[in-house]
C-alpha positions as a Python dict, from the first residue, in 0.01 Angstrom:
ca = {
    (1, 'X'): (0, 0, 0),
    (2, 'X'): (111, -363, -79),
    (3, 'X'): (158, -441, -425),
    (4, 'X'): (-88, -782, -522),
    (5, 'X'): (168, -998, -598),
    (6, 'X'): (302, -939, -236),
    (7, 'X'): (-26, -939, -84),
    (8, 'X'): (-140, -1278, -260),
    (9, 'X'): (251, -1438, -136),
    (10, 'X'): (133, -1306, 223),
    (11, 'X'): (-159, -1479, 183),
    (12, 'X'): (1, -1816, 122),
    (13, 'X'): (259, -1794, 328),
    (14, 'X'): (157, -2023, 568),
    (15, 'X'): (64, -2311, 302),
    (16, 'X'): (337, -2558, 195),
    (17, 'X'): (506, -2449, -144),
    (18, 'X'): (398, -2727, -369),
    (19, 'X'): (42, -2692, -277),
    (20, 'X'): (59, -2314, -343),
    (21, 'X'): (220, -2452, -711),
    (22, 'X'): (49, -2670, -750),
    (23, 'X'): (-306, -2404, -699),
    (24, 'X'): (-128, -2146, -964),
    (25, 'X'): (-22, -2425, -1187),
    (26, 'X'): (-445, -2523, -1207),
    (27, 'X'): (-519, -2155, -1220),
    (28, 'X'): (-299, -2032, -1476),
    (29, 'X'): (-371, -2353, -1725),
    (30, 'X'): (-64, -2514, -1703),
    (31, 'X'): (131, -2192, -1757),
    (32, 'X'): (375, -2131, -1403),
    (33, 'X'): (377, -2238, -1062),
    (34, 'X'): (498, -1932, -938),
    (35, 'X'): (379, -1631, -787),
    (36, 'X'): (627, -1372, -957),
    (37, 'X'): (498, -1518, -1323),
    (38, 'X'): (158, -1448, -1298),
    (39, 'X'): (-12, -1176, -1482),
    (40, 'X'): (-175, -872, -1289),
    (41, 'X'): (-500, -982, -1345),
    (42, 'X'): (-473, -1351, -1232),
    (43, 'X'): (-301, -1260, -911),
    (44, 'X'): (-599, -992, -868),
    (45, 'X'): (-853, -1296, -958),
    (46, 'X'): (-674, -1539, -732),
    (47, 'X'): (-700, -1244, -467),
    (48, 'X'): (-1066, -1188, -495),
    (49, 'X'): (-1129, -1590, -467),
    (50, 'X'): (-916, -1586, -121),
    (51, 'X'): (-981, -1200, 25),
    (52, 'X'): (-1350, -1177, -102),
    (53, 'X'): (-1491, -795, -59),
    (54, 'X'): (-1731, -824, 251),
    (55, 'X'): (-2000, -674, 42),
    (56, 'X'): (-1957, -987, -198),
    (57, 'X'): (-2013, -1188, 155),
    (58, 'X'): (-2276, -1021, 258),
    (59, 'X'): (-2448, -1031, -92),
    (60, 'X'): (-2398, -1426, -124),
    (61, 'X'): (-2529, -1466, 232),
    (62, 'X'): (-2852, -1310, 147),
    (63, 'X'): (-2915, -1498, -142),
    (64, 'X'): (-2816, -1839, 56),
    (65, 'X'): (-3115, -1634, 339),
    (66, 'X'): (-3343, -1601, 49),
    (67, 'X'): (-3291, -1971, -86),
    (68, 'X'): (-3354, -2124, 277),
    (69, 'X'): (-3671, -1902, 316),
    (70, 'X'): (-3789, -2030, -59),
    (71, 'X'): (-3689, -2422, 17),
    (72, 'X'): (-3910, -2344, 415),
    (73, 'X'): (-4203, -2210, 169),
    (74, 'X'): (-4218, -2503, -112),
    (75, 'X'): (-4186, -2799, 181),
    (76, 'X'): (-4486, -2554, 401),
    (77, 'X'): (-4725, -2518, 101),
    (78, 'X'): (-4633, -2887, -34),
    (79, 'X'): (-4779, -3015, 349),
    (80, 'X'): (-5032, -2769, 339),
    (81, 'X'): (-5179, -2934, -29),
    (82, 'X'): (-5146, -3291, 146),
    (83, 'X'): (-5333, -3180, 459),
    (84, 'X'): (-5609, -3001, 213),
    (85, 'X'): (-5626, -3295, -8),
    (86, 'X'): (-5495, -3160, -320),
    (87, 'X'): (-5204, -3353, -309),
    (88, 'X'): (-5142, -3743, -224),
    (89, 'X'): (-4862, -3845, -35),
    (90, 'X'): (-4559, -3950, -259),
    (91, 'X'): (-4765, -3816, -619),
    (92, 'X'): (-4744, -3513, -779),
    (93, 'X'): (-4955, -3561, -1069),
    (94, 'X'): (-5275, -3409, -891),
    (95, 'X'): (-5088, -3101, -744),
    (96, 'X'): (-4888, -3056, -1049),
    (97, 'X'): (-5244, -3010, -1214),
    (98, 'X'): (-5404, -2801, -977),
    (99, 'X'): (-5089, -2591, -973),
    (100, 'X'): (-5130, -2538, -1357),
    (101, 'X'): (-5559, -2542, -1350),
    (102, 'X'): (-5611, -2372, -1008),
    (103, 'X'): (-5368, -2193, -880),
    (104, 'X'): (-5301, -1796, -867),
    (105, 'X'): (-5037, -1792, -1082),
    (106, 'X'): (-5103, -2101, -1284),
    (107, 'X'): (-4724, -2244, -1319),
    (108, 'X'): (-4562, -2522, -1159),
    (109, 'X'): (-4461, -2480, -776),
    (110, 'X'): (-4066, -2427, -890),
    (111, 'X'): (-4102, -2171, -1145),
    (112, 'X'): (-4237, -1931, -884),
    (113, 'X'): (-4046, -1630, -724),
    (114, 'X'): (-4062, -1602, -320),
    (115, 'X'): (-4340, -1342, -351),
    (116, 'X'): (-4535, -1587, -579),
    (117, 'X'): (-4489, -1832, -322),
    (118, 'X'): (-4615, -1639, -36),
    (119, 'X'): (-4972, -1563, -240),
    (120, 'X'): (-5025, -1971, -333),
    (121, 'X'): (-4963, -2009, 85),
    (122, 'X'): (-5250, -1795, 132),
    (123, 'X'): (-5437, -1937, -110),
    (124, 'X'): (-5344, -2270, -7),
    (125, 'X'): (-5461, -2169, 346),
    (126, 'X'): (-5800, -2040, 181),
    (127, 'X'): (-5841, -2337, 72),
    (128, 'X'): (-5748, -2536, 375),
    (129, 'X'): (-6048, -2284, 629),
    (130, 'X'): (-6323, -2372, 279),
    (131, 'X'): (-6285, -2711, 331),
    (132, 'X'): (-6263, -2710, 754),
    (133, 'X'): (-6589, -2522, 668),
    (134, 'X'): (-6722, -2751, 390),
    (135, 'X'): (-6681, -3068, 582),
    (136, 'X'): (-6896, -2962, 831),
    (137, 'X'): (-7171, -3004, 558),
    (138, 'X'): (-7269, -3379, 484),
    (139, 'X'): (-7176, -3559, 167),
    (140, 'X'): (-6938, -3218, 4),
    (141, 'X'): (-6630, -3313, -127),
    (142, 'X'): (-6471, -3170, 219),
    (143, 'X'): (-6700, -3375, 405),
    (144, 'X'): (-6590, -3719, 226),
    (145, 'X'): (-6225, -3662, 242),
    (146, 'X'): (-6245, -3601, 623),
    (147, 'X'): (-6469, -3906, 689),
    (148, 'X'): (-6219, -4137, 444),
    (149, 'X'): (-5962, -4004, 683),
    (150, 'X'): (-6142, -4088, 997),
    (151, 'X'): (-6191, -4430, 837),
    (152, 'X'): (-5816, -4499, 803),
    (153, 'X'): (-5763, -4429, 1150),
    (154, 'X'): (-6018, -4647, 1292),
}
């Protein structure tokens, strides 16, 4: 087995010598520029930032998976509240208040976990068949914010 110091100089063998200085100088606080001078553990920390374990990748790559999926949820239930009405476009003051008044968990739309999420896009969608229902009936709220709609169009 190669010993870390050896490993980490195999590593940057192919970089030019004063930018692999000038990385330990940074690292090590001012302390050395060279590879033999460094302690155990900062050539074992410098190894894990360039050789990460797989399992670290893999780890960090689901939580990038699970960020993306939470950012696609916010933006879906954010044009799901404009379509339904609860919130106007560019203002948040209505939808931060329904959020808080109205909503299943009754927190603002940030402070929710992905599974939170997924239950205020179903009610959200509850909402939305109510009032494709509602504004079939004359003069409900439903009913006026469909016809104010048709109105901008025309």
């Amino acid at each position: 087995m190669m010993k870390a110091h050896e490993e980490l100089k195999s590593i940057f063998i192919h970089r030019k010598n004063i930018d692999v200085a000038m990385e330990i100088f940074g690292f090590t606080g001012q302390r050395t520029t060279i590879i033999d001078e460094l302690t155990e553990e900062e050539v074992l920390k410098l190894l894990k930032i360039h050789c990460p374990i797989p399992s670290e990748l893999e780890s960090e790559c689901e939580q990038l998976k699970s960020e993306i999926f939470r950012k696609k949820l916010i933006s879906n239930i954010l044009v799901l509240a404009e379509k339904t009405g609860i919130k106007k476009a560019n203002d948040f003051y209505d939808f931060n208040k329904w959020m808080i008044q109205s909503g299943k968990f009754k927190k603002h739309l940030n402070a929710h976990s992905v599974e939170e999420l997924k239950e205020v896009y179903k009610q959200l969608k509850a909402v939305e068949k109510s009032n494709t229902k509602s504004a079939g009936k004359p003069f409900t709220k439903a009913w006026w914010y469909k016809e104010g709609k048709r109105k901008a169009l025309n």
